[in-house]
N, C-alpha and C positions, 0 to 999 in steps of 0.2 A: 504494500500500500504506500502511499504516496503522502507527507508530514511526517512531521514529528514524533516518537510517542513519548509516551510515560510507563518507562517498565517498573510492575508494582511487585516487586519481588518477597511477597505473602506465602513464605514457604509456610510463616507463624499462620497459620491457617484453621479454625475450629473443622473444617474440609475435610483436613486426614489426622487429626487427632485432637480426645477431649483436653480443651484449653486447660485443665487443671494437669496437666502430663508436662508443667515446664521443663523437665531434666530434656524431655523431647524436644519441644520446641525451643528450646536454648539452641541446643544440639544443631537442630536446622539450619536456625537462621544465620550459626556461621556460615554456611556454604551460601550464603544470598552472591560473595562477591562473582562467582560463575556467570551470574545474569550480565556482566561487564560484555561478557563475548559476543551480545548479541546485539552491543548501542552502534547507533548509527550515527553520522553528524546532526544534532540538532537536538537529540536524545537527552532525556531524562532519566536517572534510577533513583528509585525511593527503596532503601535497602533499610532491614533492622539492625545493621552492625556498621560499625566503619571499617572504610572500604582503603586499604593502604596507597598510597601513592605511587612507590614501588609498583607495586601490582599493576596499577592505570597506566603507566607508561609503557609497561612490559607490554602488558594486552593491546592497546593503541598501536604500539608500535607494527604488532605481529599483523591486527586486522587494517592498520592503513586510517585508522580515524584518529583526524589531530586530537589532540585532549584538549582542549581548548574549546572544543568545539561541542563538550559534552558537559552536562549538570551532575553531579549525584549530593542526592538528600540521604542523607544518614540520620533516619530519627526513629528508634525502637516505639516510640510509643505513637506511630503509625501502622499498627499491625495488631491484631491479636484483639480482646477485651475492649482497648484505649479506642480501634477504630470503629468496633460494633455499636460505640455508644449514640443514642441519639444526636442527631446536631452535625455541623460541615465538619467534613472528614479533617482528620489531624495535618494531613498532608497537603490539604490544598494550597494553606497561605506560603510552605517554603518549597513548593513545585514554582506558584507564580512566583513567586521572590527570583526563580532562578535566573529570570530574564532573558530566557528564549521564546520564540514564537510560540503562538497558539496549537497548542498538542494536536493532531490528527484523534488521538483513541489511548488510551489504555491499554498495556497488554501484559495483564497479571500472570503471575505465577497458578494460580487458581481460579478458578470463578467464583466468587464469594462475593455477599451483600457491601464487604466494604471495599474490594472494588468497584464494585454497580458506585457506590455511594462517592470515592474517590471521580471516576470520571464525569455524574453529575455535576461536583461540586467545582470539577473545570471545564465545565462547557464540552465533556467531548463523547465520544462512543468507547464502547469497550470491544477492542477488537478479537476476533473479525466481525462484530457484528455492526449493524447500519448504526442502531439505536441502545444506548444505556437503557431503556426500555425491555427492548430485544432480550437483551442480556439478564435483565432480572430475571425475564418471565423463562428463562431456562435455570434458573438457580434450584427450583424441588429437582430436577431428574439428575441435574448435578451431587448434590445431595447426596441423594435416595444410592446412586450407582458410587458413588464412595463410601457405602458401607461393606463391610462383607455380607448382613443378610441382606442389602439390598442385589448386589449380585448375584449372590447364589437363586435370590428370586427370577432375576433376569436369567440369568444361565440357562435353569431349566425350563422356561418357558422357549428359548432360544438354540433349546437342546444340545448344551454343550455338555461334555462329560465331567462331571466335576466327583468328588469324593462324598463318601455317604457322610450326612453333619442334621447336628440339629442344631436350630435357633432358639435360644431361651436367654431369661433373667434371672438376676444371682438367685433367688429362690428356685428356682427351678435348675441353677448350675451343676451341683451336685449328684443329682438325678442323673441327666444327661451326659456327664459325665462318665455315672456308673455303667449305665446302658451302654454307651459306643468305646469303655473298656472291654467290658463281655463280650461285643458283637468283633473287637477288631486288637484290642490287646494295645497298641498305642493309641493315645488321638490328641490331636492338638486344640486348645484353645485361646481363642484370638478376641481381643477384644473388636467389638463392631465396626471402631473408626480407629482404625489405625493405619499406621503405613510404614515403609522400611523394618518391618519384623521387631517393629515396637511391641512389647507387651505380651509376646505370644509364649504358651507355654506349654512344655511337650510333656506329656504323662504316658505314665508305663504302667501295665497290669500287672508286670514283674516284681514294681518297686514298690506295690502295698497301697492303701490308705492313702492317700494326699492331707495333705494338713490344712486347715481351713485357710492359714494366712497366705498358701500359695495360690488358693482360688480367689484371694481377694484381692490380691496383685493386680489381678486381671479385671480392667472394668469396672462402674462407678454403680451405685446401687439400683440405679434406673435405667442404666444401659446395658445393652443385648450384648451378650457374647456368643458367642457361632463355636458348635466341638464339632471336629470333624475327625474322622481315619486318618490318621497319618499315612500320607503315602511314603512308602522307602524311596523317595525321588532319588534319582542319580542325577537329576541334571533340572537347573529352571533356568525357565526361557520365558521369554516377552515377543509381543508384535507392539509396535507403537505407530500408531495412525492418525489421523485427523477427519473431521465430517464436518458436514454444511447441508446447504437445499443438494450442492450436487451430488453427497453419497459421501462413502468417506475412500481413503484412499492410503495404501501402505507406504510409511515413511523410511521404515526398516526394522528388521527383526537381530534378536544379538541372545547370549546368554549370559545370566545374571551370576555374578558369583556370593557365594550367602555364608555366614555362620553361624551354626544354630539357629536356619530362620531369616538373619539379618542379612539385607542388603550392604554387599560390601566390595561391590564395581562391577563391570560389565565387560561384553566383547561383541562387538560388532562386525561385519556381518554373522547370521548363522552359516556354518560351512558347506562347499555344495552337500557334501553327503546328507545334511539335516533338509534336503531340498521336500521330503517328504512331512516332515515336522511344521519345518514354514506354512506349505500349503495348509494343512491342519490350522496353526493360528491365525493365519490370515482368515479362514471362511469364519471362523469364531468373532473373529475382530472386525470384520465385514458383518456379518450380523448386529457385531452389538453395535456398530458405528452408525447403522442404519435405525438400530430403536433409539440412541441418543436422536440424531438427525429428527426423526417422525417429531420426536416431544421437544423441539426448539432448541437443541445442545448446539453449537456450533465451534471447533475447534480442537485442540489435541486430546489422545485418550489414549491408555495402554493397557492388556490384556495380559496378566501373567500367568503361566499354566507350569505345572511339576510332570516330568517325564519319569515315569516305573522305571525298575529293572526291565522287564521285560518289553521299556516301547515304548509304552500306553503313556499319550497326552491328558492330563486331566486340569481342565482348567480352574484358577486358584482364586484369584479378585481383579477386580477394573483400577485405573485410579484415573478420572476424567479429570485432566489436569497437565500442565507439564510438568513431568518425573526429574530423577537423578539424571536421566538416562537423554534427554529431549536437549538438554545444552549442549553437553558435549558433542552430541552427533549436530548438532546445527553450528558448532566451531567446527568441527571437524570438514563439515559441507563448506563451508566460509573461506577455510584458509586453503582448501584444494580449490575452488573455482579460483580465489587470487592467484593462486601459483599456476594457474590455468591446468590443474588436473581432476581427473573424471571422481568417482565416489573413491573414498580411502578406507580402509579398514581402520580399528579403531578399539581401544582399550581403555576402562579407567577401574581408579584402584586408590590405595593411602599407601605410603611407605614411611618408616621412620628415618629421622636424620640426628643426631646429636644436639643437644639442648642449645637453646641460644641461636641458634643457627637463623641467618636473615636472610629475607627475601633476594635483595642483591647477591650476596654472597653465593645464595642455594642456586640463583641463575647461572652464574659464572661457572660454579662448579659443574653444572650440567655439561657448560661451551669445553671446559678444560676439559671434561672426561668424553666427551663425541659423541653426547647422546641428546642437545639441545636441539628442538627442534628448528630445521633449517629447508625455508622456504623453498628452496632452489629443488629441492630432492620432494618438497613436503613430505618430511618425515621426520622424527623423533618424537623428545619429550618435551610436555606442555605442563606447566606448573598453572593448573587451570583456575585455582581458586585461592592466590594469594597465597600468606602467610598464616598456616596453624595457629591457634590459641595456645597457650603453652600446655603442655604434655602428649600435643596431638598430633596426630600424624599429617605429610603433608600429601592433597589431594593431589593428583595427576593423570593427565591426560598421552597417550602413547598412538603417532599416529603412521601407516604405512601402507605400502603398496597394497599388501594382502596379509590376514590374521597373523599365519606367523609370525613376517614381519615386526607385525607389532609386538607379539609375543617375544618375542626376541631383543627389543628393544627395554620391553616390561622386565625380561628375566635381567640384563644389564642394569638397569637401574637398581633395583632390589641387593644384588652382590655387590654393586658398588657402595648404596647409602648404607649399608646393615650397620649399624653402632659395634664399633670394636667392643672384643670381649662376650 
């Protein structure tokens, strides 16, 4: 589209999980500075953390947009509770303050009432849609499709395979629990809104009795939690798409790498041998891209499903939103058309570095060690989200001809940053 936007980078979102889960939404909203990759000249970000300098020029420099040319508002209590509250959004008056032209639309991390509320309260739309309007009146199916039971509802109405599970409230948790031990020996329980393998907890028939404060872990005393079978996945995967009036349409598929559950980076493309896998997500994600579409959705959505021992896709939850996963492959897309090459394969991940360790510094060392990413080739590594918080690891992006490639660039990183000792 054609203006300015306003990227609302709302990962703090009530969308994918209940506000009261701040260790969570702390967690997030460091990774807001990613959303850098995506400003254009004239661009706005309304971020909940601040956003290093370091970092801005690195990124600037890689995508070609002067800094100069770009705003970011750094205000936490633009997100979350502070923005749901009645009254003009928190961020309008230091968006105008920025003193760039008149914003084209909004383009949030999520679809949520406070962005509806943000781009009101500038005069503009929330894209892609025509109207701030538009955009509320898709806010229930947004919702509804970011819980787990609202998916699992969708699912099987949309006949996808999913895992045997029941939907109940913490009174009814225990029950349900006991039943889908007997019937299957593991099962996991997930709270309803959640995301990145927040809160989810694995039980064993082996291991006896649960103890009440592990089932209260999970979930707030009025929200649903979803038991399902634990499938023995060997492997999860995703399709990430987008939909509108014209249908929706495949962005790319990749596998998720997890621990215990948690999301903890990706690999792009899936390989041809998964050629038969693919197809399988896509017709699932082409379904659901079309029941968003019918009830007013418009915009990014992803589908993630768990592969058996033996094969068997079985799909897992939606997250109708842009993911972990939506940035990086749209920098990825970004700096291969600059460098004028076709789609690249593509990796992301955390590695550790030694404490103290700075933004500049950790760039350098990448150029020193031959593994900085280098436009000419488009290929290496991409320090995609700034500088860690302290004790944290740093995020990174791995980009290459083909999977290996990347893998191989992944595995060099890794032996080179390990902390001596």
């Amino acid at each position: 589209m054609t203006g300015s936007l306003v990227h609302y980078a709302n990962l703090v979102s009530d969308l994918a999980v209940d506000p009261a889960e701040g260790g969570a939404l702390r967690a997030w909203a460091e990774q807001a500075p990613r959303e850098v990759w995506l400003l254009r000249p004239g661009d706005v970000l309304v971020s909940p953390v601040e956003i290093g300098e370091e970092f801005l020029a690195y990124a600037c420099a890689l995508t070609g947009v002067p800094r100069a040319s770009l705003a970011v508002v750094a205000d936490p209590g633009a997100f979350g509770a502070a923005a749901a509250r009645p009254g003009p959004h928190p961020a309008v008056a230091a968006v105008s303050a920025a003193g760039l032209r008149q914003p084209a639309a909004v383009l949030p991390t999520a679809l949520d009432a406070s962005a509806v509320a943000l781009a009101r309260g500038l005069g503009a739309s929330v894209h892609p849609y025509a109207t701030a309007d538009d955009a509320e009146a898709a806010l229930g199916v947004t919702r509804l499709l970011n819980t787990k039971a609202g998916f699992r509802e969708a699912g099987r109405v949309l006949g996808m395979r999913m895992p045997d599970g029941r939907v109940c409230r913490r009174g009814g948790a225990a029950e349900a629990v006991a039943e889908m031990l007997r019937a299957h020996g593991e099962v996991v329980v997930k709270p309803d809104r959640s995301a990145g393998g927040h809160g989810m907890l694995f039980l064993s028939a082996a291991a006896g009795p649960r103890p009440a404060r592990g089932l209260a872990a999970v979930g707030g005393e009025q929200g649903l939690w979803v038991v399902e079978e634990r499938i023995d996945a060997v492997r999860s995967v995703s399709v990430q798409m987008e939909t509108g009036p014209d249908g929706p349409r495949t962005v790319f598929t990749g596998e998720m790498r997890t621990v215990e559950g948690a999301f903890a980076g990706y690999a792009a493309p899936l390989p041809e041998a998964s050629a038969g896998l693919g197809a399988v997500l896509e017709e699932w994600g082409g379904a659901l891209g079309r029941y968003l579409a019918e009830r007013g959705y418009a915009g990014p959505f992803g589908l993630d499903a768990m592969v058996s021992a033996d094969g068997v896709p079985y799909a897992g939850e939606s997250n109708v939103r842009r993911t972990a996963t939506t940035t990086p492959q749209a920098m990825a897309a970004r700096l291969a058309a600059a460098a004028g090459y076709g789609e690249r394969a593509w990796a992301t991940g955390r590695v550790r570095a030694e404490p103290g360790l700075r933004f500049d510094a950790a760039v350098a060392r990448l150029r020193a060690e031959g593994l900085a990413y280098d436009p000419a080739r488009c290929e290496g590594v991409v320090l995609y989200a700034g500088a860690p918080v302290e004790g944290a690891a740093w995020r990174y992006a791995v980009l290459a001809a083909d999977l290996a490639g990347a893998l191989w660039f992944e595995g060099r990183l890794h032996a080179a940053w390990a902390p001596a000792g």
